[in-house]
Backbone and ligand atoms as CSV (ligand in chain L), in Angstrom:
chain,resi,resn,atom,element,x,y,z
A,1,UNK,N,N,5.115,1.368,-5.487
A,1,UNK,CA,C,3.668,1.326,-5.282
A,1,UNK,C,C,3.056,2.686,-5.666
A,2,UNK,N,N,2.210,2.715,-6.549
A,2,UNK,CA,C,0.939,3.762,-6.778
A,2,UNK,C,C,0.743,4.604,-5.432
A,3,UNK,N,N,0.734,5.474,-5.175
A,3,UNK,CA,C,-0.259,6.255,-4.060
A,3,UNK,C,C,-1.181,7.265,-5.062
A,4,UNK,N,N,-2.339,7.287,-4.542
A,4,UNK,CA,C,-2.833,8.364,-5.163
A,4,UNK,C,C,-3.463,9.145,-4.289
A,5,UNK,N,N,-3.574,10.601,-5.102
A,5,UNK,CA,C,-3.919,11.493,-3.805
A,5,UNK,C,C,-5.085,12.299,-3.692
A,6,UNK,N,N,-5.892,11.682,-2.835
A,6,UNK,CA,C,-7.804,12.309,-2.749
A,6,UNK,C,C,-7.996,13.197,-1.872
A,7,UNK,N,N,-8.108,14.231,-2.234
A,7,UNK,CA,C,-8.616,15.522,-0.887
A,7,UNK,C,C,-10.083,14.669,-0.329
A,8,UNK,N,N,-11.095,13.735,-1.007
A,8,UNK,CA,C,-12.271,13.817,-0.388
A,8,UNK,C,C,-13.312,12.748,-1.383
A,9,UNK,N,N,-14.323,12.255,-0.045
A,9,UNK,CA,C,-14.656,11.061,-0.784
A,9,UNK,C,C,-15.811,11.808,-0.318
A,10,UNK,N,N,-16.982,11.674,-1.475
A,10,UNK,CA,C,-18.699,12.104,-1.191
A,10,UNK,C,C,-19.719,10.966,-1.344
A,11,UNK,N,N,-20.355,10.525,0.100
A,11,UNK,CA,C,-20.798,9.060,-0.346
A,11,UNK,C,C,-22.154,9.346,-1.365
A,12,UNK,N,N,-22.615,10.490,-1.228
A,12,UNK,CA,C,-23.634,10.835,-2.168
A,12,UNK,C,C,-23.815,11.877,-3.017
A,13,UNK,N,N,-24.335,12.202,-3.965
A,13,UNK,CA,C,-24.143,13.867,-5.145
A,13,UNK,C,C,-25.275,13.473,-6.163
A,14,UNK,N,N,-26.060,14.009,-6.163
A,14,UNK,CA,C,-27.005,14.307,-7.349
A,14,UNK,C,C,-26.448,15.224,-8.345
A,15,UNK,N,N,-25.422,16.008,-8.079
A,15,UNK,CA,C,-24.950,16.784,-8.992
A,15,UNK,C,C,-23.704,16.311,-9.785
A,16,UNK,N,N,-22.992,15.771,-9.548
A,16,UNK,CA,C,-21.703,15.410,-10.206
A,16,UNK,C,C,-21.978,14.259,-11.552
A,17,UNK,N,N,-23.133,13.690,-12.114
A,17,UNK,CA,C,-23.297,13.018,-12.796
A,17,UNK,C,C,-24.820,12.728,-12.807
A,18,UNK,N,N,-25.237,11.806,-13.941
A,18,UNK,CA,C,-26.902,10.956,-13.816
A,18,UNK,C,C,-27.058,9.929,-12.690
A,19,UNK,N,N,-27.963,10.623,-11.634
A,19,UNK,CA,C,-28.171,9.701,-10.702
A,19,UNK,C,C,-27.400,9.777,-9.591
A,20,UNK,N,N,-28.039,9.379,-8.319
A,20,UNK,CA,C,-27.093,9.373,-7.043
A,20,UNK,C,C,-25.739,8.533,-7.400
A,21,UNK,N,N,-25.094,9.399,-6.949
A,21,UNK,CA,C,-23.430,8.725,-7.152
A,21,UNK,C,C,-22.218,9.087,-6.289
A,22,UNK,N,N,-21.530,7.951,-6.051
A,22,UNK,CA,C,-20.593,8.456,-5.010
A,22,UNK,C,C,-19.288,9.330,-5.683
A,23,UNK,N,N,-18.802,10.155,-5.140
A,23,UNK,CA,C,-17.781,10.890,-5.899
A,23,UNK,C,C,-16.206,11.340,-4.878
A,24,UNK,N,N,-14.974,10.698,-5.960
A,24,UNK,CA,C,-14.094,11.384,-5.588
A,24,UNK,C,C,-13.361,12.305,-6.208
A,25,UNK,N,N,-13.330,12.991,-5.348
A,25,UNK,CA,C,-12.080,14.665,-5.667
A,25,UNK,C,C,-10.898,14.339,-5.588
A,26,UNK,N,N,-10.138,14.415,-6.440
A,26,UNK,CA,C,-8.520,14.145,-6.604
A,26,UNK,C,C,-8.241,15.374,-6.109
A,27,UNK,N,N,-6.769,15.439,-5.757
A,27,UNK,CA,C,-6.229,16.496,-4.917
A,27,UNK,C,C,-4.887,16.875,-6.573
A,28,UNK,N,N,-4.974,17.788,-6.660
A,28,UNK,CA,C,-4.428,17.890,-7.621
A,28,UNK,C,C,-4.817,18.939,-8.947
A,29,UNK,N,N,-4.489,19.243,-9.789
A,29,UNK,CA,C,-4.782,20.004,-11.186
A,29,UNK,C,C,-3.659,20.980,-11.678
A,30,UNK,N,N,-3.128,20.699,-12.893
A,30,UNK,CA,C,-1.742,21.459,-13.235
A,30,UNK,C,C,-2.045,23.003,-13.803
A,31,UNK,N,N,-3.965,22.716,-13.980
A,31,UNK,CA,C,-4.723,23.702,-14.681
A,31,UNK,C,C,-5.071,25.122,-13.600
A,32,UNK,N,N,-4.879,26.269,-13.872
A,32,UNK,CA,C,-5.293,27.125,-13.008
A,32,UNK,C,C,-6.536,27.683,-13.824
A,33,UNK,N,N,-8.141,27.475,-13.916
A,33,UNK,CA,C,-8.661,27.984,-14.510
A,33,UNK,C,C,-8.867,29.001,-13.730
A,34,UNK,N,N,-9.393,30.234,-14.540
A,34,UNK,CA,C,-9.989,31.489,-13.458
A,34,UNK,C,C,-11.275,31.040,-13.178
A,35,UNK,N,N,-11.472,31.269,-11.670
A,35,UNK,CA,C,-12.879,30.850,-11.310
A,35,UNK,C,C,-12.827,29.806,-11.369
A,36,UNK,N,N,-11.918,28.930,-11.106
A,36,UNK,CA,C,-12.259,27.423,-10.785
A,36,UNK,C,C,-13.198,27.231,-9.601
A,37,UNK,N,N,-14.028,26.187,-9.306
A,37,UNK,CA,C,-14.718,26.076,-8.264
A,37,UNK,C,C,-13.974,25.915,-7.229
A,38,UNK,N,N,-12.947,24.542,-6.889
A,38,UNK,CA,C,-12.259,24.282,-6.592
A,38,UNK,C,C,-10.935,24.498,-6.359
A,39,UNK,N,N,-10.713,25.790,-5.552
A,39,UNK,CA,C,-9.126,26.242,-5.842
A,39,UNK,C,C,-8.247,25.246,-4.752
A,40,UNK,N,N,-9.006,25.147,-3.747
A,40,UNK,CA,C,-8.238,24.293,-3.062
A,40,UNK,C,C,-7.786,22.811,-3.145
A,41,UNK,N,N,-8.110,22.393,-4.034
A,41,UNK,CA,C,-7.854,21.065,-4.934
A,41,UNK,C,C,-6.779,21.425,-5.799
A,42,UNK,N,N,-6.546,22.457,-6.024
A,42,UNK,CA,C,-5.426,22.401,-7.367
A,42,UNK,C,C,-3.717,22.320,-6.814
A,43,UNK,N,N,-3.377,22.608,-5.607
A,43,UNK,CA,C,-2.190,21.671,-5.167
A,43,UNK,C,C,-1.495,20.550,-5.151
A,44,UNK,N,N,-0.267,19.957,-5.389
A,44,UNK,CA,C,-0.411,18.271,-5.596
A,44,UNK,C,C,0.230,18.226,-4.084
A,45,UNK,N,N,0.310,18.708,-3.385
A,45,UNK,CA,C,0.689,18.765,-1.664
A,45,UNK,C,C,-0.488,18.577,-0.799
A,46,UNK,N,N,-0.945,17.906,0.017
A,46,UNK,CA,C,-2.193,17.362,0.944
A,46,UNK,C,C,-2.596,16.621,0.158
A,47,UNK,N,N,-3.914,16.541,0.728
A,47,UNK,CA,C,-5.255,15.194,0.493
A,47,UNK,C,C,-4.746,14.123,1.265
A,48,UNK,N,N,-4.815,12.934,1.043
A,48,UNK,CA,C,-4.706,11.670,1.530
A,48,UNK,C,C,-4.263,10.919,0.628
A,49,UNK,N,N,-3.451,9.951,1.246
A,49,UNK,CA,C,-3.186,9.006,0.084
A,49,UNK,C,C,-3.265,7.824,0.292
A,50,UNK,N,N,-3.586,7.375,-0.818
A,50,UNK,CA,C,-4.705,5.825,-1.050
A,50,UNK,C,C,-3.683,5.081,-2.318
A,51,UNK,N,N,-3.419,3.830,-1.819
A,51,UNK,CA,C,-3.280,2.735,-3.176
A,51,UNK,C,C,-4.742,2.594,-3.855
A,52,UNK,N,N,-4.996,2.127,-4.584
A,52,UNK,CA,C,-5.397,1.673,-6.074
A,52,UNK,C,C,-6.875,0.800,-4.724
A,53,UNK,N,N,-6.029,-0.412,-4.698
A,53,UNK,CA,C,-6.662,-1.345,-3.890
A,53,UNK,C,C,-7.315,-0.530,-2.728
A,54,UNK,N,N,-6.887,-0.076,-1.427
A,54,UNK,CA,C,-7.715,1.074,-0.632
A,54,UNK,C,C,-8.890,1.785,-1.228
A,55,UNK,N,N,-8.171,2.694,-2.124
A,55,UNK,CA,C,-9.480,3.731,-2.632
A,55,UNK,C,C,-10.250,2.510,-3.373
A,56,UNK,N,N,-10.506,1.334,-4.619
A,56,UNK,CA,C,-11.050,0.978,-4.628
A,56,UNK,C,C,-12.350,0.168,-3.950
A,57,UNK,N,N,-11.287,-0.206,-2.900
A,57,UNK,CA,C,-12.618,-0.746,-1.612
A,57,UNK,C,C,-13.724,0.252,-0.845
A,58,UNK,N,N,-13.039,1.103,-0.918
A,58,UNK,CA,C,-13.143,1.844,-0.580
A,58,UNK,C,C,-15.361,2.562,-1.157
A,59,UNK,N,N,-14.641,2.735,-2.374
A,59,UNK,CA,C,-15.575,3.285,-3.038
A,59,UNK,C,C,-16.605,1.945,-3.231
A,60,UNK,N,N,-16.597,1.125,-3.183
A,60,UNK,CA,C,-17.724,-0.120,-3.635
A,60,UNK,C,C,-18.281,-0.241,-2.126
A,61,UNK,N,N,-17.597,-0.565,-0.947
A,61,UNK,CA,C,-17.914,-0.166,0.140
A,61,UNK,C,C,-19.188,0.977,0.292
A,62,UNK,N,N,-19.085,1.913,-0.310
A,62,UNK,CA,C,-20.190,2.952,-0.287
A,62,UNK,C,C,-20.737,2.533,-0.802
A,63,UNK,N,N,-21.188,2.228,-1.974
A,63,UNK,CA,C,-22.060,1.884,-3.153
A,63,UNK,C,C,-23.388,1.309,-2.321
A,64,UNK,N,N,-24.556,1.643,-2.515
A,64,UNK,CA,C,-25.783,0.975,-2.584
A,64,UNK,C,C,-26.722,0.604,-3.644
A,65,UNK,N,N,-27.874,0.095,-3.218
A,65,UNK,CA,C,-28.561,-0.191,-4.573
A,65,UNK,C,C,-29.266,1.019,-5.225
A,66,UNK,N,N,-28.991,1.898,-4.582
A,66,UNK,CA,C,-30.010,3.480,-4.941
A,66,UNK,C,C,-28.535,3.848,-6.084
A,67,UNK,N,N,-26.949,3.578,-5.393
A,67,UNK,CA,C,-26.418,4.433,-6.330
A,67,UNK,C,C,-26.615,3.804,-7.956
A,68,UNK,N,N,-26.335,5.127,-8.495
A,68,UNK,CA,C,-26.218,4.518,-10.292
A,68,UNK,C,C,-24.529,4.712,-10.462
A,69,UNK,N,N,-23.735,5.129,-9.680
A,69,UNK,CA,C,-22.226,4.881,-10.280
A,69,UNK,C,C,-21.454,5.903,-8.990
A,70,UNK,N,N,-20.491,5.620,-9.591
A,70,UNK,CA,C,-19.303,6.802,-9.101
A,70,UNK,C,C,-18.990,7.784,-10.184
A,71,UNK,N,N,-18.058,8.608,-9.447
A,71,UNK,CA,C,-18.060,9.714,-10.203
A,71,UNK,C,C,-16.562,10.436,-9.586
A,72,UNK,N,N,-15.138,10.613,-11.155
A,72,UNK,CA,C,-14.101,11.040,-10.539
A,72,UNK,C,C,-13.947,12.922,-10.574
A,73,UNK,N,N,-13.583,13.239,-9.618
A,73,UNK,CA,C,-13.830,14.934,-10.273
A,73,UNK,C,C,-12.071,14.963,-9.291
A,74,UNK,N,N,-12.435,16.790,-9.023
A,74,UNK,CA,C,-10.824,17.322,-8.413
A,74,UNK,C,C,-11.284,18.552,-8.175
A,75,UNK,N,N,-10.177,19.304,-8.491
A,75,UNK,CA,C,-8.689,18.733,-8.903
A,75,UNK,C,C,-8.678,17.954,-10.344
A,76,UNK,N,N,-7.722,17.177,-11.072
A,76,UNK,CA,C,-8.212,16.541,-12.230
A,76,UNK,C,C,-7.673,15.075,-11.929
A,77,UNK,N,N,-8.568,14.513,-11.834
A,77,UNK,CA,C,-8.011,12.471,-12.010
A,77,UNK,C,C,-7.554,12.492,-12.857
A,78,UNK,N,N,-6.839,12.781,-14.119
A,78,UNK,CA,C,-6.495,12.289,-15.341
A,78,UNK,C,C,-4.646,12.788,-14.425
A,79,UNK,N,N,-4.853,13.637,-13.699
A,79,UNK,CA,C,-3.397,14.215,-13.585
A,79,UNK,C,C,-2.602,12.920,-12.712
A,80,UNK,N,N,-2.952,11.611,-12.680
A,80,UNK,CA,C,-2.671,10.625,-11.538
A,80,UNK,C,C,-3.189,9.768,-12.777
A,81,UNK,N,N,-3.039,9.224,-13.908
A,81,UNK,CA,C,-3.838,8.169,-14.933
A,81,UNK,C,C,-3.186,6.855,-14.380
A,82,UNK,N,N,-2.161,6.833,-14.142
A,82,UNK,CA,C,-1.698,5.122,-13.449
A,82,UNK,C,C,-2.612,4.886,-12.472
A,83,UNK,N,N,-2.662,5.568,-11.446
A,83,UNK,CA,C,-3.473,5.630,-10.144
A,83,UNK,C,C,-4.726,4.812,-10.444
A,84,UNK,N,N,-5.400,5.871,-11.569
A,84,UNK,CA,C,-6.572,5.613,-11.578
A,84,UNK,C,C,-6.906,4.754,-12.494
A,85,UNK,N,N,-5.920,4.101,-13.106
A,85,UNK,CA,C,-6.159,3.032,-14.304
A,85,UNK,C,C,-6.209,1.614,-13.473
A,86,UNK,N,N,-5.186,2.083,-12.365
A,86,UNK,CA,C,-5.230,0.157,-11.258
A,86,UNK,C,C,-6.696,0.613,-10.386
A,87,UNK,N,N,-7.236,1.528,-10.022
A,87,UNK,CA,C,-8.280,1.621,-9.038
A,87,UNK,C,C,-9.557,1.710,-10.481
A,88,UNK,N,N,-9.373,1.838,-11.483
A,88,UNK,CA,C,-11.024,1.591,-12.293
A,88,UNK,C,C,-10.594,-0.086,-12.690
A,89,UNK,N,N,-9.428,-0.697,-13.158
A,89,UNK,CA,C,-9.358,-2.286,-13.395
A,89,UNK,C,C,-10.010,-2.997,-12.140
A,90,UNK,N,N,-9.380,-2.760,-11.142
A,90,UNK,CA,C,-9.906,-3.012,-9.549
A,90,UNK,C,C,-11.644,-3.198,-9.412
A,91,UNK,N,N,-11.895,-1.712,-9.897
A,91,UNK,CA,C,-13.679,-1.390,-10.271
A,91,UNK,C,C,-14.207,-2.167,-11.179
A,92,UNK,N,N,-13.611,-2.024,-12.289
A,92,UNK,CA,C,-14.554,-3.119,-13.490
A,92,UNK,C,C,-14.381,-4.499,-13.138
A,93,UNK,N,N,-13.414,-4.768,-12.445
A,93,UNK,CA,C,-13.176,-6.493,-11.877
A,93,UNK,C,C,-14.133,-6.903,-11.419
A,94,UNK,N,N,-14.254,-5.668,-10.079
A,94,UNK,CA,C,-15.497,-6.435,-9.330
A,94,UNK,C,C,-17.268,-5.798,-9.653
A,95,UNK,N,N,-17.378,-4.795,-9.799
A,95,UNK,CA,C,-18.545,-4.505,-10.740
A,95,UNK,C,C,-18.603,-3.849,-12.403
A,96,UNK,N,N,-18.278,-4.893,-13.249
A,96,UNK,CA,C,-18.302,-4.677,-14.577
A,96,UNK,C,C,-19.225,-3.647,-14.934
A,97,UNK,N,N,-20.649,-3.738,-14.200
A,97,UNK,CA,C,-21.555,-2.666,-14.599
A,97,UNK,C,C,-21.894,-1.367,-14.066
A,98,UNK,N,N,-21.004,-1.472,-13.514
A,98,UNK,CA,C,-20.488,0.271,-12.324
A,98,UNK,C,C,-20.453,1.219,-13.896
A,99,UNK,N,N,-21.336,1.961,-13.386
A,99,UNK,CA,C,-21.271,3.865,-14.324
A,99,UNK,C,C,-19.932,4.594,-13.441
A,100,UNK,N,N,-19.424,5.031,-14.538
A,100,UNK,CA,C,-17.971,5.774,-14.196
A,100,UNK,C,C,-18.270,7.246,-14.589
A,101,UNK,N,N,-18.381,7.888,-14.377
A,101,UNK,CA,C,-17.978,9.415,-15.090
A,101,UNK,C,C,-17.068,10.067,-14.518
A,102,UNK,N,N,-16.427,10.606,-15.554
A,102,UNK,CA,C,-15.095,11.498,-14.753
A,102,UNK,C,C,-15.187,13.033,-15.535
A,103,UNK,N,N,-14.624,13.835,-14.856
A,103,UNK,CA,C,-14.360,15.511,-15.018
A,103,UNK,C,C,-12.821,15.078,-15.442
A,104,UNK,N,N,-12.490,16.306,-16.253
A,104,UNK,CA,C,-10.862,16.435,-16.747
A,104,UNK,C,C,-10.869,17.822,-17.107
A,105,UNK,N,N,-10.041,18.937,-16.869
A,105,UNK,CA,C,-9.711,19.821,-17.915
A,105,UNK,C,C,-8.968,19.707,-18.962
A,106,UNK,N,N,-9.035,18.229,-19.215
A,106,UNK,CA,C,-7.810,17.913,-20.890
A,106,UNK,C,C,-9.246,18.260,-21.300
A,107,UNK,N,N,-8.879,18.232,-22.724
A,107,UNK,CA,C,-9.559,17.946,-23.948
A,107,UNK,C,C,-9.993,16.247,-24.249
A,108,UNK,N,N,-11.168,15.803,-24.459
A,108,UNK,CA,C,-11.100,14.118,-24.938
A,108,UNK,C,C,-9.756,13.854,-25.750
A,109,UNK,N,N,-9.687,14.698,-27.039
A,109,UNK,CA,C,-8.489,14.450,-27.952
A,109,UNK,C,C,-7.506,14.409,-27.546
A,110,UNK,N,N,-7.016,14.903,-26.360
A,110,UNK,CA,C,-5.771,15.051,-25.673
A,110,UNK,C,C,-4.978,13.714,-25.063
A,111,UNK,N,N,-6.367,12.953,-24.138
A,111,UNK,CA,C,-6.455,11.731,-23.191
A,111,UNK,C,C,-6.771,10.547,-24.068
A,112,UNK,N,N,-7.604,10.242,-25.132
A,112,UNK,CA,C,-8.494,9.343,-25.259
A,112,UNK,C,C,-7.281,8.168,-25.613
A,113,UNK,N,N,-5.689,8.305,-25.823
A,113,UNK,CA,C,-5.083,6.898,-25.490
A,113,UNK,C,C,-4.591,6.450,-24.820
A,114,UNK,N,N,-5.312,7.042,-23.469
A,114,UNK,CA,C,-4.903,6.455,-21.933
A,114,UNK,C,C,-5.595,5.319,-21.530
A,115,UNK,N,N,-4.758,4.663,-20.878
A,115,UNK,CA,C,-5.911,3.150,-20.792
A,115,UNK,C,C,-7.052,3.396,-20.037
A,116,UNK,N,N,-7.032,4.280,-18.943
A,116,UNK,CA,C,-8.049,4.481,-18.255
A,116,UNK,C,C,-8.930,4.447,-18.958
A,117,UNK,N,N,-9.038,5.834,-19.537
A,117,UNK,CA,C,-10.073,6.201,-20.980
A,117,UNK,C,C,-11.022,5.101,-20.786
A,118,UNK,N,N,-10.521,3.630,-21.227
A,118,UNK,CA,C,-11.301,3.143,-21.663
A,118,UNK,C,C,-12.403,2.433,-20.636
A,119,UNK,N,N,-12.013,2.145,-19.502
A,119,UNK,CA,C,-13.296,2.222,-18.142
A,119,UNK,C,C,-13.681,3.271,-17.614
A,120,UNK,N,N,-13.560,4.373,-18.559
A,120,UNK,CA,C,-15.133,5.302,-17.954
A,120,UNK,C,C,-16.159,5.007,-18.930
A,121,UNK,N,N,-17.601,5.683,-18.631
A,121,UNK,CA,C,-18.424,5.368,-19.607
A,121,UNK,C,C,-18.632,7.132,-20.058
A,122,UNK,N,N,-18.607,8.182,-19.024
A,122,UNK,CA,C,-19.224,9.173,-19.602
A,122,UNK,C,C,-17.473,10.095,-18.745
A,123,UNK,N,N,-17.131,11.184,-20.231
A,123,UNK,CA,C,-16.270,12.159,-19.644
A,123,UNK,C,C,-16.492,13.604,-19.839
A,124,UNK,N,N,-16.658,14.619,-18.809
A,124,UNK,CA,C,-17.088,16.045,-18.855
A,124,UNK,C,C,-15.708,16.871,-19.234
A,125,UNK,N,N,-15.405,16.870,-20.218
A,125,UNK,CA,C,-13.672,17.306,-20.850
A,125,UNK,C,C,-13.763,19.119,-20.727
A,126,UNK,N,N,-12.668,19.099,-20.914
A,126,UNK,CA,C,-12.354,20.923,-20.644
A,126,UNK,C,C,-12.289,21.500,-19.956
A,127,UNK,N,N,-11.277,22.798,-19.971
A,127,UNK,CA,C,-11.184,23.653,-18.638
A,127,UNK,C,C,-12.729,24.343,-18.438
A,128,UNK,N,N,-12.419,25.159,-17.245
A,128,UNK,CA,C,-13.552,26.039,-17.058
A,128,UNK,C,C,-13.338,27.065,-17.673
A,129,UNK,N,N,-14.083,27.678,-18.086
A,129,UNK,CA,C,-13.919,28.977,-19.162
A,129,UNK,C,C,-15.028,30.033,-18.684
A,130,UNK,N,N,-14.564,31.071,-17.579
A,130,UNK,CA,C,-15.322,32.006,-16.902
A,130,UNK,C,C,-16.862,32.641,-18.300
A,131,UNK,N,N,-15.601,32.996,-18.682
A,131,UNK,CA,C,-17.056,33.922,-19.978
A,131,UNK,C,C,-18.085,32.880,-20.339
A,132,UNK,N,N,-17.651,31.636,-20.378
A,132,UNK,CA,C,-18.571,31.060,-20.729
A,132,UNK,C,C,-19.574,29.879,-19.665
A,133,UNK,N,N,-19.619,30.551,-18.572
A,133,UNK,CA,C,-19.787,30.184,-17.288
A,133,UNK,C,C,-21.674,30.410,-17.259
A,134,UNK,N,N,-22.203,29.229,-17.311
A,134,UNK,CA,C,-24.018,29.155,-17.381
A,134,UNK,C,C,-24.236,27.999,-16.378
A,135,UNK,N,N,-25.043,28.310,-15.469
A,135,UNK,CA,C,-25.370,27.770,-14.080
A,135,UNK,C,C,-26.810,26.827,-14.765
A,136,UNK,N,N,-27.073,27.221,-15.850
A,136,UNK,CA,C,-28.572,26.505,-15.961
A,136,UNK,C,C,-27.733,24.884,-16.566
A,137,UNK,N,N,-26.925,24.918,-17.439
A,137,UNK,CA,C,-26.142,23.520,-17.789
A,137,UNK,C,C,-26.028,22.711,-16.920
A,138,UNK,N,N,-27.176,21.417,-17.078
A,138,UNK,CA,C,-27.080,20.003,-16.492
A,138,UNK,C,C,-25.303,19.558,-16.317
A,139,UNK,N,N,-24.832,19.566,-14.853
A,139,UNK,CA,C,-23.759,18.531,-14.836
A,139,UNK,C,C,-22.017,19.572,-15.439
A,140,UNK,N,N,-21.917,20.627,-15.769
A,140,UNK,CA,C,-21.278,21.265,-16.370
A,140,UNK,C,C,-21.058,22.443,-16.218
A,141,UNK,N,N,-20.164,23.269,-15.919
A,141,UNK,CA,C,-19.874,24.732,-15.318
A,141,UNK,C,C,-20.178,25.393,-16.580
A,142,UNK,N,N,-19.302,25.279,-17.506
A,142,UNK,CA,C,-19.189,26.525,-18.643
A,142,UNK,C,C,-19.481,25.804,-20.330
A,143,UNK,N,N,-19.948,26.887,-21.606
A,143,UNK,CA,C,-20.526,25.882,-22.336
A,143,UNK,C,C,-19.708,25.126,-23.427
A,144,UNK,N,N,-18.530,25.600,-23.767
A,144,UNK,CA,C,-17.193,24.710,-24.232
A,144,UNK,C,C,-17.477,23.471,-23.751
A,145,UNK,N,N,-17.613,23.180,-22.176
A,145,UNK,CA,C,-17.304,21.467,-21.778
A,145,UNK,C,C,-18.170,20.802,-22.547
A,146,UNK,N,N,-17.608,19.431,-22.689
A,146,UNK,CA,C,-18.675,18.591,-23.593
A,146,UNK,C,C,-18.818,16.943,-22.590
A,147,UNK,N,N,-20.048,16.742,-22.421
A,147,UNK,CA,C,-20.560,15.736,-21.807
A,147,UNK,C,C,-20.508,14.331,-22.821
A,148,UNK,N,N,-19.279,13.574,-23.032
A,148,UNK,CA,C,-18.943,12.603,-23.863
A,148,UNK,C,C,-19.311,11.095,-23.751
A,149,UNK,N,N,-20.186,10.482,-24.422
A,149,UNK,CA,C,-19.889,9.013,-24.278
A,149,UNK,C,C,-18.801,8.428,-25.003
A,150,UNK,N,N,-18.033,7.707,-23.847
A,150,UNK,CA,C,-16.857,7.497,-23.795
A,150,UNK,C,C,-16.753,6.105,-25.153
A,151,UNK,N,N,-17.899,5.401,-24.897
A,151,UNK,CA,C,-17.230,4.271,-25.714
A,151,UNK,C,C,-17.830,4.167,-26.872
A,152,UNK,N,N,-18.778,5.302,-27.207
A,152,UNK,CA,C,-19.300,5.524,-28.468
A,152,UNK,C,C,-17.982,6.248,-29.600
A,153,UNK,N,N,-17.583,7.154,-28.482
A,153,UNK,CA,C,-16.664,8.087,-28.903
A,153,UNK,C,C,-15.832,7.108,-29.463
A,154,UNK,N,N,-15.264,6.494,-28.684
A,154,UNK,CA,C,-13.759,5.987,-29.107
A,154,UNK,C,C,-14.032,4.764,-30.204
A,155,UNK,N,N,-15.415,4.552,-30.256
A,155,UNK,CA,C,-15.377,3.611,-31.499
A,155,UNK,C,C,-15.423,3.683,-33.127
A,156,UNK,N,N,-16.118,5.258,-32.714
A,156,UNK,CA,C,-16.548,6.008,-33.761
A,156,UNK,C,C,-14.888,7.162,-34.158
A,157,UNK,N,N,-13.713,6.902,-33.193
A,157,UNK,CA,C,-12.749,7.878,-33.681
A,157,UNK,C,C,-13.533,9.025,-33.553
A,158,UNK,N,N,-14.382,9.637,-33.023
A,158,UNK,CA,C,-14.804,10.943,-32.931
A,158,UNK,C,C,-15.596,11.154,-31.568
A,159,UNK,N,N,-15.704,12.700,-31.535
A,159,UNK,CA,C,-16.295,12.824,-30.070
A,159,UNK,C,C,-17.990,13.029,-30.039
A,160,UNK,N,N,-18.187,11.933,-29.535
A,160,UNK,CA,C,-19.943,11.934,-29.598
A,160,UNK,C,C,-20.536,12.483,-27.967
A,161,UNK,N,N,-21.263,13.300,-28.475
A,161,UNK,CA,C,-21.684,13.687,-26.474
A,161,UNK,C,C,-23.092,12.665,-26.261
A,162,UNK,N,N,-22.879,12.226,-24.928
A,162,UNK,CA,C,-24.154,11.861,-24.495
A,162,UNK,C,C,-24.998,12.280,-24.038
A,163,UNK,N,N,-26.266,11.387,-24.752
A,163,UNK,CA,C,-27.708,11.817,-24.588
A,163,UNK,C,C,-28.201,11.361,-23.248
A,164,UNK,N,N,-28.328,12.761,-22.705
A,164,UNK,CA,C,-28.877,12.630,-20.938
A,164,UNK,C,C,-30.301,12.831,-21.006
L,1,SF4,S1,S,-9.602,21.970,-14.704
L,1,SF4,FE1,FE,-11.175,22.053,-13.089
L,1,SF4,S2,S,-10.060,21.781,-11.151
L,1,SF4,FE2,FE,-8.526,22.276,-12.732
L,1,SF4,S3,S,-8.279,24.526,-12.572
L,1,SF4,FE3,FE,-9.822,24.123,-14.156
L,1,SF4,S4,S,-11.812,24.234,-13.067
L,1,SF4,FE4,FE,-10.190,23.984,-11.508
């Protein structure tokens, strides 16, 4: 059985994506950026652990009609992709039109032939990169990251960012 492992569920965030959205923090990241926000997420020891099915109920359970989606951050969800490939099938099952966005410090090029990949709609790719660290950037720590639509991208074989 899958366990996957969430330091923390936020039933609400104006910041983690477009629109009120519920958000989880994976417990986890293999990445040590300097100045990560999150240092205490980057352990794969604690958080909680959730099957696929749990954390999915989980998260729709929160959902209201105000939210516009969920939203995966960390730590990095991509570092758990089984996990989160049975808990977004789970998601698109029961709301096909659920907004997904997820944070990764991969690169898109790195991930984009993970099945997950393909039930998010929007991905914020890249480490954090101190020098290039600007607080005025909608949704995004530093200016390397790129704010991607996911299924434009992958149709087009190239990385298209979305228009917010
Ligand atoms: S990828 Fe994100 S969570 Fe991981 S070390 Fe870098 S800033 Fe921290």
């Amino acid at each position: 059985m899958v366990i996957l492992k969430v330091a923390d569920i936020l039933r609400e965030s104006i910041v983690d994506g477009k629109g009120m959205r519920a958000v989880v923090f994976f417990q986890g990241c293999p990445r040590h950026c300097r100045g990560c926000h999150n240092e205490q997420l980057l352990p794969f020891e604690g958080g909680r652990g959730y099957t696929p099915e749990a954390l999915s109920a989980e998260i729709l359970q929160l959902l209201t009609p105000l939210h516009r989606g969920v939203t995966f951050s960390g730590g990095d969800p991509l570092a758990q992709p089984e996990g989160l490939y049975a808990t977004t099938s789970l998601l698109r099952k029961a709301r096909p039109d659920l907004n997904i966005w997820l944070y990764t410090g991969y690169l898109f090029e790195e991930v984009m032939h993970f099945p997950v990949v393909a039930d998010i709609d929007v991905i914020v790719d890249g480490p954090f990169v101190l020098e290039q660290r600007d607080i005025s950037l909608p949704f995004k720590g530093s200016g390397n990251q790129r704010i991607i639509d996911v299924k434009a991208s992958l149709a087009a074989r190239k990385v298209l960012e979305a228009e917010l």
